[in-house]
C-alpha positions in Angstrom: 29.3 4.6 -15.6 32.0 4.4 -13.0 35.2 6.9 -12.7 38.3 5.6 -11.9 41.0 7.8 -10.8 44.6 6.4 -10.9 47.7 7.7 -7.8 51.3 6.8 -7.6 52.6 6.3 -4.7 56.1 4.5 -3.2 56.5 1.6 -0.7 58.0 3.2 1.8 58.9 -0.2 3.6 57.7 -3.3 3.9 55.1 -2.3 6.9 53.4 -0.2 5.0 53.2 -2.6 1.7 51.9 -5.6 4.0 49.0 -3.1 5.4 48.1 -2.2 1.7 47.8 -5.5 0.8 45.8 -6.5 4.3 43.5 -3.7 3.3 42.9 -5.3 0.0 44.4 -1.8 -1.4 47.1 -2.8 -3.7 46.8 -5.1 -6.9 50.3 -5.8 -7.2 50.8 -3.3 -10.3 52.2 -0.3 -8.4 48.7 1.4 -8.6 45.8 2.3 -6.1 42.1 1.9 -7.7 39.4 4.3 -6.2 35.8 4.0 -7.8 34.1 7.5 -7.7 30.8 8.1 -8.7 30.2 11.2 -11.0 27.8 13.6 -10.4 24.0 12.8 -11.4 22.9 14.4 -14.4 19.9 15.9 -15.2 17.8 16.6 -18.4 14.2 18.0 -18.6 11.6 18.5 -21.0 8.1 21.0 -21.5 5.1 21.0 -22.8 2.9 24.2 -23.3 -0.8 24.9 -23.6 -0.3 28.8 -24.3 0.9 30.4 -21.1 0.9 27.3 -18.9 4.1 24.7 -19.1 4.8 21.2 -17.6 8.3 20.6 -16.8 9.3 17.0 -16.0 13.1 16.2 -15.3 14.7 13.1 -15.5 18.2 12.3 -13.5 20.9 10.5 -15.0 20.2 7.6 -12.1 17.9 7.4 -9.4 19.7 8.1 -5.8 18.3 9.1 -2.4 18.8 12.2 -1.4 18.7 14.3 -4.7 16.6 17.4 -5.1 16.1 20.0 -7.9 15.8 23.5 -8.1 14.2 25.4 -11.0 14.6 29.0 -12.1 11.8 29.6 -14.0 13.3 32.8 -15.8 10.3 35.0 -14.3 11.7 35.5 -11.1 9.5 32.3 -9.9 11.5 29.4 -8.6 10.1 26.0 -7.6 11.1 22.1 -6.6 10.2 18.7 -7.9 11.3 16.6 -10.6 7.4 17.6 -12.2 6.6 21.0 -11.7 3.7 23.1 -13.5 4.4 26.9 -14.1 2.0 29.5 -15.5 3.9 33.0 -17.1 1.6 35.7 -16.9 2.8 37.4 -20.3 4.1 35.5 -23.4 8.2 35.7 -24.4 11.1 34.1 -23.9 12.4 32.6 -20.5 15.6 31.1 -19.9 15.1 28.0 -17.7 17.6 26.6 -15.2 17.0 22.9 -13.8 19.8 22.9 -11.0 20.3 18.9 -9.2 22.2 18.6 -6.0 23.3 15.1 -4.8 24.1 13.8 -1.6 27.9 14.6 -1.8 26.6 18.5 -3.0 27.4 18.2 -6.0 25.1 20.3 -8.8 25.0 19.9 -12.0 22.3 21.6 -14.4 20.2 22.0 -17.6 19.3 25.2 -19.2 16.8 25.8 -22.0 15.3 29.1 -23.6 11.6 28.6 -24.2 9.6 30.8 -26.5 6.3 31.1 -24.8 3.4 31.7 -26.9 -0.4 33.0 -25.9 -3.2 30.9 -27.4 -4.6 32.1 -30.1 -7.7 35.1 -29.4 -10.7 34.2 -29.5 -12.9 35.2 -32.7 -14.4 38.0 -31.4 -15.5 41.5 -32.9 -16.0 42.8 -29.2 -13.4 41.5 -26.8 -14.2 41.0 -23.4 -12.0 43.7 -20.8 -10.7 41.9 -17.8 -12.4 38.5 -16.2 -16.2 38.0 -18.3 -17.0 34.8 -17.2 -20.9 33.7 -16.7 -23.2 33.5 -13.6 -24.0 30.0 -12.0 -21.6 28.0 -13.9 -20.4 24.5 -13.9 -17.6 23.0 -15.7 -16.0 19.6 -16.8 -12.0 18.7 -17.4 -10.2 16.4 -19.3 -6.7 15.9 -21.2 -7.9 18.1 -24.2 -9.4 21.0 -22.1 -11.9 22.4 -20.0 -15.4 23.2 -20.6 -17.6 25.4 -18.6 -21.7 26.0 -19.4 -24.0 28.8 -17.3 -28.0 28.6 -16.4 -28.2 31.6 -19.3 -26.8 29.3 -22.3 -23.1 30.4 -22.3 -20.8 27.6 -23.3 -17.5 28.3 -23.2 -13.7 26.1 -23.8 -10.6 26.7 -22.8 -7.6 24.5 -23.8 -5.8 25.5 -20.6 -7.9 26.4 -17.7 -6.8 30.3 -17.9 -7.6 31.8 -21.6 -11.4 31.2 -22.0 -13.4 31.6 -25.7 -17.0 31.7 -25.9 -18.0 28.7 -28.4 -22.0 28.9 -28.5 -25.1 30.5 -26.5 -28.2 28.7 -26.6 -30.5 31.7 -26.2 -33.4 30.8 -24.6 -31.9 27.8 -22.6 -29.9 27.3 -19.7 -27.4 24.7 -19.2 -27.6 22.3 -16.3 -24.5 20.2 -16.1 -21.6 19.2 -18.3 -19.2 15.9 -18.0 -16.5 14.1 -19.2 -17.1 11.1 -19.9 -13.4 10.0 -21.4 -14.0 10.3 -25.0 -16.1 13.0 -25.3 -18.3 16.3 -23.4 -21.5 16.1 -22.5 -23.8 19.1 -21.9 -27.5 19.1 -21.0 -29.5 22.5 -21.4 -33.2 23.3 -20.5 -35.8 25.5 -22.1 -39.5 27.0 -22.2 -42.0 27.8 -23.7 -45.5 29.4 -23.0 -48.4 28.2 -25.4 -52.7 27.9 -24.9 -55.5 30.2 -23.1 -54.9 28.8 -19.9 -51.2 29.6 -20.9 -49.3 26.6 -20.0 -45.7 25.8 -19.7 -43.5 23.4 -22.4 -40.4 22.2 -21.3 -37.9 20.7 -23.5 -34.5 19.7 -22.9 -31.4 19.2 -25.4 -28.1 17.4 -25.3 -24.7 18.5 -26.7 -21.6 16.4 -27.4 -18.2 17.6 -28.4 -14.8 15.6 -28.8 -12.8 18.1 -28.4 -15.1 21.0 -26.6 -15.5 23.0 -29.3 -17.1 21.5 -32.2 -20.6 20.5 -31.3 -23.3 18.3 -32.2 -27.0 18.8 -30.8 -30.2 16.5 -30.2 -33.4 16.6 -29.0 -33.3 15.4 -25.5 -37.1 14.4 -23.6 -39.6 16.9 -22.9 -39.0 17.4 -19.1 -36.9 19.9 -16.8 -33.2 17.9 -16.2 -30.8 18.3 -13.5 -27.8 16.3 -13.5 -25.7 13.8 -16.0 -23.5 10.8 -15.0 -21.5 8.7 -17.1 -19.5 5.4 -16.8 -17.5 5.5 -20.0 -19.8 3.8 -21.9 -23.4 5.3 -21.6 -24.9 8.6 -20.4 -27.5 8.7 -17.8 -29.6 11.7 -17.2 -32.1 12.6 -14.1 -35.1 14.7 -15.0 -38.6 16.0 -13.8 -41.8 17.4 -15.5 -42.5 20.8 -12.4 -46.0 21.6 -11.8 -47.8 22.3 -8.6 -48.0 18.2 -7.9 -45.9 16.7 -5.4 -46.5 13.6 -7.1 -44.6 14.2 -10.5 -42.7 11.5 -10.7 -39.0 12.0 -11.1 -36.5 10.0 -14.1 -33.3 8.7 -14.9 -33.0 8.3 -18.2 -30.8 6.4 -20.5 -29.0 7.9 -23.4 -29.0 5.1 -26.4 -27.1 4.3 -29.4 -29.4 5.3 -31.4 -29.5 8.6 -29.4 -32.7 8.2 -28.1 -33.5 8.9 -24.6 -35.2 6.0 -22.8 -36.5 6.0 -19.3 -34.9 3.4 -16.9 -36.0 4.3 -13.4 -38.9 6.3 -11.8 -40.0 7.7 -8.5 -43.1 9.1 -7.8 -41.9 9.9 -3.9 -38.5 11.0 -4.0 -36.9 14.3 -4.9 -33.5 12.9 -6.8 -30.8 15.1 -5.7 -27.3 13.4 -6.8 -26.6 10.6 -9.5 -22.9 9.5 -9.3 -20.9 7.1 -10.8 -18.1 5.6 -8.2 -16.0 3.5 -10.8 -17.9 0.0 -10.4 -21.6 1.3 -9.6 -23.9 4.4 -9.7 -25.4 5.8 -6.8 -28.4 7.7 -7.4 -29.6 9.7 -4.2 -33.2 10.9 -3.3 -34.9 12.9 -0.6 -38.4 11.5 0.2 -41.2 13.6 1.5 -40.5 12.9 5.2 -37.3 14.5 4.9 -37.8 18.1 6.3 -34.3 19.6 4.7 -35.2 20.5 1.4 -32.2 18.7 -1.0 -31.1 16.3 1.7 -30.9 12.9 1.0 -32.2 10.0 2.9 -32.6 7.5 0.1 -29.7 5.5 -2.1 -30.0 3.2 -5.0 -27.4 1.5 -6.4 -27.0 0.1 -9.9 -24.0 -1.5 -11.6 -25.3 -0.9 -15.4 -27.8 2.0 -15.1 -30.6 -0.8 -15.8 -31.6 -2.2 -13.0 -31.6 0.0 -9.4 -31.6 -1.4 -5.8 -32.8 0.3 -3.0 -29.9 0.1 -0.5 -31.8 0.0 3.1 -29.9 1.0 5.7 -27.7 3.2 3.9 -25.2 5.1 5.7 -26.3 8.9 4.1 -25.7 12.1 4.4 -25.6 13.6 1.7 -21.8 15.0 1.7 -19.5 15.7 -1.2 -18.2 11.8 -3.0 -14.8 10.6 -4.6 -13.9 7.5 -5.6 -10.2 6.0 -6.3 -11.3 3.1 -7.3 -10.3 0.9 -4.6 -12.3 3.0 -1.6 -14.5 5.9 -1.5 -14.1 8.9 0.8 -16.9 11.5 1.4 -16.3 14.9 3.7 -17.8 17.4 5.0 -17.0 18.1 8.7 -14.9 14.7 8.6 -13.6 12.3 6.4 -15.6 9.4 5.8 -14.2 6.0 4.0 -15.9 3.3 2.3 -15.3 -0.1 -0.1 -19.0 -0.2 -1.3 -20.5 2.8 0.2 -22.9 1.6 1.8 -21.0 1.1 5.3 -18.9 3.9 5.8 -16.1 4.9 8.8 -14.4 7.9 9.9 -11.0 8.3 9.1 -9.2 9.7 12.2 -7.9 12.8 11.3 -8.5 16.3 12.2 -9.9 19.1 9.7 -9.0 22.6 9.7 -12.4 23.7 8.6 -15.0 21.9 7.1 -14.4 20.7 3.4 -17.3 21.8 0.5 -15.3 19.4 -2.7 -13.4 16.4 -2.8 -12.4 14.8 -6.2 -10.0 11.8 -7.3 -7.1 12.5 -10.2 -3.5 12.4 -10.4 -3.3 9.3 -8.4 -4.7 11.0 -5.1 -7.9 12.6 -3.5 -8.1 16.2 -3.3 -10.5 18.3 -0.8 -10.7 22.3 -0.2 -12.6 24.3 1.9 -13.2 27.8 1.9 -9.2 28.8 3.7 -7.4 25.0 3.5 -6.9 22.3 0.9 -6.3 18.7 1.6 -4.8 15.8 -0.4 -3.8 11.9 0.2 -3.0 8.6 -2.0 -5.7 6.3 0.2 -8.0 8.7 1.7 -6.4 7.5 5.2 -3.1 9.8 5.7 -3.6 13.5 5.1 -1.8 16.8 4.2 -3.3 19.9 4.3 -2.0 23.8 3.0 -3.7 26.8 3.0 -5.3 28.8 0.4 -4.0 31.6 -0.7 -8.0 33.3 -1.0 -10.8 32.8 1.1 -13.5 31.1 -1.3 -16.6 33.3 -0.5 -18.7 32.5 -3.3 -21.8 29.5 -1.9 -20.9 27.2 -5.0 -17.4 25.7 -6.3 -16.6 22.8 -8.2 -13.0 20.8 -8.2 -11.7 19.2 -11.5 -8.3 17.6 -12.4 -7.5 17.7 -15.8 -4.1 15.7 -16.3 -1.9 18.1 -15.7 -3.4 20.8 -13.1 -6.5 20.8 -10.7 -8.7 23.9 -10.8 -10.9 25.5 -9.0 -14.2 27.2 -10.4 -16.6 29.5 -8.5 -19.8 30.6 -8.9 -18.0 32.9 -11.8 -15.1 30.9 -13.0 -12.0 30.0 -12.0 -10.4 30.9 -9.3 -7.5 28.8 -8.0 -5.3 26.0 -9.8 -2.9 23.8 -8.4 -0.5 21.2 -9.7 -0.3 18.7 -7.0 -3.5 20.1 -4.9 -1.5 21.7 -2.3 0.4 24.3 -4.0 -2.9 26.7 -4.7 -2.7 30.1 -7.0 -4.7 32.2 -7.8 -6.1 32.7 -11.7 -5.7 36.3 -12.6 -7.0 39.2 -10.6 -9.2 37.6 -7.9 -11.7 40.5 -7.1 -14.2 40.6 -4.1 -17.4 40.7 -5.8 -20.5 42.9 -4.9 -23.2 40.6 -6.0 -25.8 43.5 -5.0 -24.4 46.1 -7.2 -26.9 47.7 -9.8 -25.7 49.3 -12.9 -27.7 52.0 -14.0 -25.8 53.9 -17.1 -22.6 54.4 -18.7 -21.0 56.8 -20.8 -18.1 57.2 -23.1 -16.1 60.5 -22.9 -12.6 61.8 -24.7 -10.8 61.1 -21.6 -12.5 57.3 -21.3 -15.4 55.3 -19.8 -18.2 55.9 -17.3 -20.4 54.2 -14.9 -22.8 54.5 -12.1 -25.0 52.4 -10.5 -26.5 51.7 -6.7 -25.7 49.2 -4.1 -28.4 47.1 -2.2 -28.3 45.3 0.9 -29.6 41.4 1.2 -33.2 42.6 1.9 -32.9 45.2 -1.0 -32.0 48.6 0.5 -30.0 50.9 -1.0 -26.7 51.0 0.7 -25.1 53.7 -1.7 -24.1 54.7 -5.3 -21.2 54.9 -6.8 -19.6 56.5 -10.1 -16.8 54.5 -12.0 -14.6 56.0 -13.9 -11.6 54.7 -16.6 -9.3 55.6 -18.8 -8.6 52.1 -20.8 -11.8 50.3 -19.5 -9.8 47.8 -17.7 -8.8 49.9 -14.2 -11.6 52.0 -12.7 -11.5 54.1 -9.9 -14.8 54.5 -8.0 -16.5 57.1 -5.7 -19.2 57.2 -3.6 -22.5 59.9 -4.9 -24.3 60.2 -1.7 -25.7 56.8 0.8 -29.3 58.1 0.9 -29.4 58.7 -2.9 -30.0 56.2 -6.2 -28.1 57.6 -9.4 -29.7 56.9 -12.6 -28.0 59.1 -14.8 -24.3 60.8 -15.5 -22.8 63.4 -18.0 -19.4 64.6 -18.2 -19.8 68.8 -18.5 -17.0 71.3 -18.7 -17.0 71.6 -14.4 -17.2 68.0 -13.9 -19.5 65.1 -13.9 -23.1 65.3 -13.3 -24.9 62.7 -11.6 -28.9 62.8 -11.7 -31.3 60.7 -9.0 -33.6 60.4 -6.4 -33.8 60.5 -2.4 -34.7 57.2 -1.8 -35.6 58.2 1.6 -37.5 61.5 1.0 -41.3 60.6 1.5 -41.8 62.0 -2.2 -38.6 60.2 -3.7 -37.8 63.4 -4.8 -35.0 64.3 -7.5 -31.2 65.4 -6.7 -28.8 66.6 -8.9 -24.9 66.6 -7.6 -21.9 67.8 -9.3 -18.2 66.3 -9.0 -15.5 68.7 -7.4 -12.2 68.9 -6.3 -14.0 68.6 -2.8 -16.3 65.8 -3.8 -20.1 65.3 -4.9 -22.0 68.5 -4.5 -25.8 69.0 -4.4 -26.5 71.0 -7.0 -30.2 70.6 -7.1 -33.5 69.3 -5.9 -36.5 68.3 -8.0 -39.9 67.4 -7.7 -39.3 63.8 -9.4 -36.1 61.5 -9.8 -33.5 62.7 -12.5 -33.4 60.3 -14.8 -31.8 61.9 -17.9 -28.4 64.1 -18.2 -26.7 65.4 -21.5 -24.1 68.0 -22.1 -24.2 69.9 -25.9 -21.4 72.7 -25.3 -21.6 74.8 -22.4 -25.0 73.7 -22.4 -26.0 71.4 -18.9 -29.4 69.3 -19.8 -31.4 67.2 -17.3 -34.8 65.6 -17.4 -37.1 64.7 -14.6 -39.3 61.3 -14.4 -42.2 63.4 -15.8 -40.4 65.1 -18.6 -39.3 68.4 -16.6 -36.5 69.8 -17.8 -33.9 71.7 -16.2 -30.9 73.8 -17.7 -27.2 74.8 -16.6 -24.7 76.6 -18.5 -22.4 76.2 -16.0 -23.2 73.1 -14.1 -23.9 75.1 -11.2 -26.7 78.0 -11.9 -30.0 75.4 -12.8 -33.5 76.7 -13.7 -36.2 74.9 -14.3 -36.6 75.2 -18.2 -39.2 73.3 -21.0 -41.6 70.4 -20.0 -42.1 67.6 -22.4 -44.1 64.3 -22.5 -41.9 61.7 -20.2 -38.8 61.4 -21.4 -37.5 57.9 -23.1 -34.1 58.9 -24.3 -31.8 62.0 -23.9 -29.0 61.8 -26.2 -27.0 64.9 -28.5 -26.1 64.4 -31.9 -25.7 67.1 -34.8 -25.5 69.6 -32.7 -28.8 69.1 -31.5 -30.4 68.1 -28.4 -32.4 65.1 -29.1 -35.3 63.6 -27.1 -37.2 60.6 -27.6 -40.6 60.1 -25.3 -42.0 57.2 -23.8 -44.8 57.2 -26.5 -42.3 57.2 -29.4 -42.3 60.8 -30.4 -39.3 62.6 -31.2 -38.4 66.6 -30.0 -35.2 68.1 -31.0 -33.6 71.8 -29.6 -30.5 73.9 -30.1 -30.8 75.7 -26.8 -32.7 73.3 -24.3 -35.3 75.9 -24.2 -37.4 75.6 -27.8 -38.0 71.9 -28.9 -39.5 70.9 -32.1 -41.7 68.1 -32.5 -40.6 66.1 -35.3 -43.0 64.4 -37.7 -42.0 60.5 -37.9 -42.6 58.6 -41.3 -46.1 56.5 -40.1 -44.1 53.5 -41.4 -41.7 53.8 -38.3 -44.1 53.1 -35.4 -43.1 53.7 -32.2 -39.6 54.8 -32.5 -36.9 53.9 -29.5 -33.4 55.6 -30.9 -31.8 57.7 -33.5 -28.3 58.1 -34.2 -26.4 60.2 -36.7 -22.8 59.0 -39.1 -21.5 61.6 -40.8 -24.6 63.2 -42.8 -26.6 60.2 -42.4 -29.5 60.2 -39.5 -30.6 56.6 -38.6 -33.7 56.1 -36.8 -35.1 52.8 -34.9 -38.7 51.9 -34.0 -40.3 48.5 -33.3 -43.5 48.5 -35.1 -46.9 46.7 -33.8 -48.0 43.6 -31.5 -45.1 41.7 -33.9 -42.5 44.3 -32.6 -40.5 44.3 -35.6 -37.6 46.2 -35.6 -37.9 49.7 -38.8 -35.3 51.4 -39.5 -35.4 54.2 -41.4 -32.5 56.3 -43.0 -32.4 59.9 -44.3 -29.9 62.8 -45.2 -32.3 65.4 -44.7 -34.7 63.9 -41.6 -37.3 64.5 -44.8 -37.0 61.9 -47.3 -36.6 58.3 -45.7 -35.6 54.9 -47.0 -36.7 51.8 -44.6 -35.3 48.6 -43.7 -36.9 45.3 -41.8 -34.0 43.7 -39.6 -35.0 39.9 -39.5 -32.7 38.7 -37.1 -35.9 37.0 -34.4 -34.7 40.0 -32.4 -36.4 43.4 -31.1 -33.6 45.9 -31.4 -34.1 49.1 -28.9 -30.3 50.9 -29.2 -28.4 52.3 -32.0 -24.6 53.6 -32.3 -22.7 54.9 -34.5 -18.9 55.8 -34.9 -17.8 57.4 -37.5 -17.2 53.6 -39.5 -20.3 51.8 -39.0 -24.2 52.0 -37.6 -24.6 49.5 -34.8 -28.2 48.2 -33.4 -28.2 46.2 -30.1 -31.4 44.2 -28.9 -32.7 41.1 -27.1 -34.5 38.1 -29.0 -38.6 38.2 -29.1 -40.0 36.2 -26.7 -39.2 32.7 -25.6 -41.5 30.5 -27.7 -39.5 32.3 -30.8 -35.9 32.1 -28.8 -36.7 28.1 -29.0 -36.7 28.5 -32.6 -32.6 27.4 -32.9 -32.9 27.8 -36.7 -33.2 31.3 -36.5 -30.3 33.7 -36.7 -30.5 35.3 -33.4 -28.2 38.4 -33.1 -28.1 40.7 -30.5 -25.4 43.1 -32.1 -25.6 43.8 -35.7 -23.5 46.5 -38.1 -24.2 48.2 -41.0 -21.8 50.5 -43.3 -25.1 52.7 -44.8 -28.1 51.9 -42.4 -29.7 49.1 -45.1 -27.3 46.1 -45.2 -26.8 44.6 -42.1 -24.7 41.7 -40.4 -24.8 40.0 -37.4 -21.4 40.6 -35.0 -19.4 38.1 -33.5 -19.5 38.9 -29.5 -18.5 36.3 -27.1 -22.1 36.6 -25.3 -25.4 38.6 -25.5 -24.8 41.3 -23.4 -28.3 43.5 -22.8 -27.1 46.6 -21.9 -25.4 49.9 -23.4 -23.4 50.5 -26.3 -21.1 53.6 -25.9 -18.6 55.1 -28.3 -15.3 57.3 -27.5 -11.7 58.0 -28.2 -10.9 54.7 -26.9 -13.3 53.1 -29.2 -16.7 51.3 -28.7 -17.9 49.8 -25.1 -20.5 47.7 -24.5 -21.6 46.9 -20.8 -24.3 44.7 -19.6 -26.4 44.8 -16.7 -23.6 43.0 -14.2 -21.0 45.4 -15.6 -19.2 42.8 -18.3 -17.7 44.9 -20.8 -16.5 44.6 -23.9 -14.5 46.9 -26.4 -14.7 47.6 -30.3 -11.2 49.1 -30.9 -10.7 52.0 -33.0 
């Protein structure tokens, strides 16, 4: 609405009058009009999934020249009349939307917002830091992300950032996962080993979800797949039954109604590498046998229902990343390519900082990254370009829009999001990953946790070991043991840590023992075999050899060679005993680490793997015959037992104990039984008295070492994911 603003003013003479009047100034009531436009005003809205807000603004009236400014209460500020903000911690943030006009003049908006973290996922054991699986792919859409791994982690996330395991197919691995805009689709794989010849079964399943994390499962056919493609109204899937013919003929299958697979197309000559759907047609790529790069396509066949395929000769291929807008197509990889049917293709004339590995289509533009620079543009002709704020090392990514924000997943998660593909963040703490690094042990002390482990080059030699240590299991700080030896074994003593191993490059892999001063690692001693066992019981300093050799400190520093048992399983203290469990499933126990004591083992155990003690109660755990079933046996007086089958299709090997609860922690039986999905599979169980036990909620199974502390329980697996019990 207009302003007008009134003036008096006097005729001075008649000059001056006649001017007003030329001027079209005066309306003959003794006033002057002026029309003023007031200043644009703004209002502006939000929506949050947890942690991450859309803001969207809306002026008063559309003029040229305006702008906004927003002070985002976190010290961030940004521009745009949509923006998207992540807060790294939940509260409250005052919000300031500030417009400026073209005359300068600002007006503004200011809300309080009460910013709320998604609610935790349903976890006994909760991961610490960034847990996210191996070899992963993922799918977006308006209600969420979903990302599956080759090991049978499915996980959802409603945002992109906060992340809850929502099922594990053990014994399968998950090949690909899509949106196909009313639902998710995932596709899994497993095998199993039957017959004398043994021969190899493959099966395949399919999971749908509407909402990513209520999910239905079916029997999908018996063949390896690869790859799923969708055009909104059916599911297509591309599979193969491996052997050692080069004539197995590969398959795209439909998905039906009646959710029965049925085959469409076949190709005895091709190896199918890509199946796409464009937005009018699906192009299903193929490398045939005179192809010498292995996964390169020379072949396309195009199909507007999925039914019925064309071979498209002459095809301009080469196998580079795909987008489609719906009115073109644009492929990259060291250019920009465009195309209305693909088929013909041209380059678009514009220089690339580096060579682009993704390009996707959403939010009304295309989107392409490399490994330093991102790209975007509305008809794949004109392009920006920004830079990263990583490099992307990792050899696989995938790109995804959701609605609201693109992201960016590597080989283990996410690792970049972006509202409007140029302005790139990262997702929490990017770390450089050692993919080479090789846990060996960890240990939980009063001050906090423990690691070691060795580090490998490419061809697989050692290029050092390291000891991690933490105080909240979250920050570690790391040192270097010695770059000729492997550690394999760590105890915190009264002088320092000990760390136990082997000269890798000693002709007789010989054993070395080093202790951790205020002036480093310190060889403390040499052996005949690799240390592989360490335990501290007061100021008693224990330490086992590979051939059961045992060696004793009461100082850390002045070692003798002491007892020699059979080779030595499992060195562990409890009751104020040393206990030791050998590789044939006997169990020796000492006060000094000079006598043992061979203990005489129910015959109902078998061969026993671990003992642990709560409060007065001594647990033992042994996995009887060819069945390996898991015994447990309980006793007050190590005399007169009480046993217990755990039937949980799992062969338990550790137990735990902390002053609440027993714990046992094992992997499933072997992968005919892990196909068996009606089984309870549990890789973490918990008992209050050793007889009745229950299966935990962890967000994954983790095979590796459960250790208990002041700081509660830690769990770690063999690529160093941990998760925490708390006190």
């Amino acid at each position: 609405m207009s302003q007008k603003i009134y003036k008096p003013f006097v005729f001075l003479n008649f000059c001056f009058v006649f001017l007003l009047w030329v001027a079209g100034c005066s309306d003959g009531s003794g006033d002057r009009e002026v029309v003023v436009e007031p200043p644009v005003n703004i209002e502006f809205n939000y929506q949050a999934k947890g942690q991450l807000v859309s803001f969207s603004a809306t002026p008063s009236r559309l003029e040229n020249g305006v702008t906004l400014e927003w002070d985002l209460g976190d010290g961030h500020r940004d521009t745009g009349f949509k923006i998207v903000h992540y807060y790294s911690e939940p509260g409250t943030y005052t919000v300031r939307a500030t417009l400026t006009d073209v005359q300068m003049r600002r007006t503004f908006q200011e809300q309080s917002l009460a910013i709320e973290a998604l609610p935790g996922c349903d976890y006994e054991w909760n991961p610490i830091g960034r847990s996210f699986p191996e070899n992963a792919t993922h799918a977006s859409s308006p209600l969420g992300h979903v990302m599956v791994a080759s090991h049978g982690r499915l996980l959802f996330s409603e945002n992109g950032f906060e992340w809850c395991e929502v099922s594990t197919r053990r014994g399968e691995g998950f090949r690909d996962v899509l949106w196909d805009g009313r639902r998710f689709v995932a596709l899994s794989n497993g095998n199993f080993f039957s017959g004398n010849p043994i021969e190899v079964h493959w099966y395949s399943r399919l999971a749908t979800s509407p909402d990513g994390q209520n999910w239905s499962w079916q029997t999908g056919p018996n063949a390896q797949m690869y790859f799923l493609a969708s055009n909104g109204d059916q599911v297509f899937a591309v599979g193969s039954l491996p052997s050692a013919q080069s004539t197995d003929p590969y398959t795209v299958y439909q998905l039906t109604a009646a959710g029965e697979w049925l085959p469409v197309f076949e190709t005895s000559h091709h190896e199918l590498t890509d199946l796409v759907w464009t937005g009018t047609n699906f192009f299903l790529f193929g490398r045939s046998e005179e192809q010498p790069q292995i996964g390169v396509p020379d072949t396309l066949w195009t199909s507007s229902d999925g039914a019925e395929w064309m071979l498209q000769n002459g095809a301009d291929i080469d196998g580079s990343k795909m987008a489609a807008s719906g009115s073109a197509l644009v492929r990259v990889s060291n250019r920009f390519d465009r195309s209305q049917d693909g088929i013909t293709w041209s380059p678009v004339d514009v220089a690339l900082p580096e060579p682009m590995v993704n390009i996707a289509w959403g939010g009304s533009r295309f989107v392409a990254h490399g490994r330093t620079f991102a790209m975007t543009s509305q008809d794949g002709l004109q392009w920006s370009s920004a830079a990263l704020p990583i490099e992307l090392n990792d050899s696989h990514f995938e790109l995804t829009w959701d609605g609201t924000i693109w992201l960016v997943t590597g080989e283990k998660g996410p690792v970049l999001w972006s509202s409007q593909g140029l302005d790139w963040r990262t997702i929490g703490s990017v770390e450089a990953t050692d993919d080479q690094r090789n846990w060996t042990q960890a240990l939980a002390t009063e001050k906090g946790f423990i690691t070691c482990g060795n580090r490998q080059t490419e061809g697989g030699v050692l290029a050092g070991s390291y000891v991690r240590e933490s105080l909240d299991g979250i920050t570690w700080e790391e040192t270097s043991v010695h770059p000729e030896v492997a550690v394999y074994a760590i105890a915190q003593t009264p002088s320092g840590l000990l760390a136990g191993g082997a000269n890798v490059n000693a002709p007789d892999f010989s054993g070395r023992l080093f202790l951790k001063t205020a002036n480093g690692w310190q060889l403390q001693l040499n052996s005949r075999w690799p240390i592989t066992h360490l335990t501290q019981l007061g100021p008693i300093s224990l330490a086992f050899d590979d051939e059961g050799q045992s060696f004793r400190a009461e100082d850390a520093v002045s070692w003798y060679q002491a007892a020699k048992l059979p080779r030595v399983k499992r060195l562990q203290v409890a009751g104020g005993w040393f206990w030791a469990i050998t590789q044939d499933g006997s169990l020796f126990r000492s006060l000094n680490a000079n006598d043992w004591e061979a203990l005489v083992l129910p015959a109902e155990l078998g061969k026993l793997s671990a003992i642990t003690l709560k409060g007065d109660q001594w647990l033992l755990l042994a996995n009887e015959g060819a069945t390996s079933q898991t015994v447990l046996a309980t006793s007050e007086n190590l005399q007169d037992w009480s046993f217990t089958l755990l039937n949980f299709a799992t062969q338990y090997t550790q137990l735990a104990a902390d002053g609440e609860a027993f714990y046992a922690m094992g992997s499933f039986l072997t992968q005919q039984e892990a196909t068996h999905h009606d089984l309870p599979h549990a890789a973490l169980v918990t008992s209050k008295d050793g007889v009745s036990w229950r299966p935990m909620n962890i967000p994954f199974f983790v095979p590796g070492e459960m250790r208990f502390g002041n700081l509660g329980g830690l769990l770690i697996s063999e690529d160093q994911v941990f998760l925490k019990l708390n006190p």
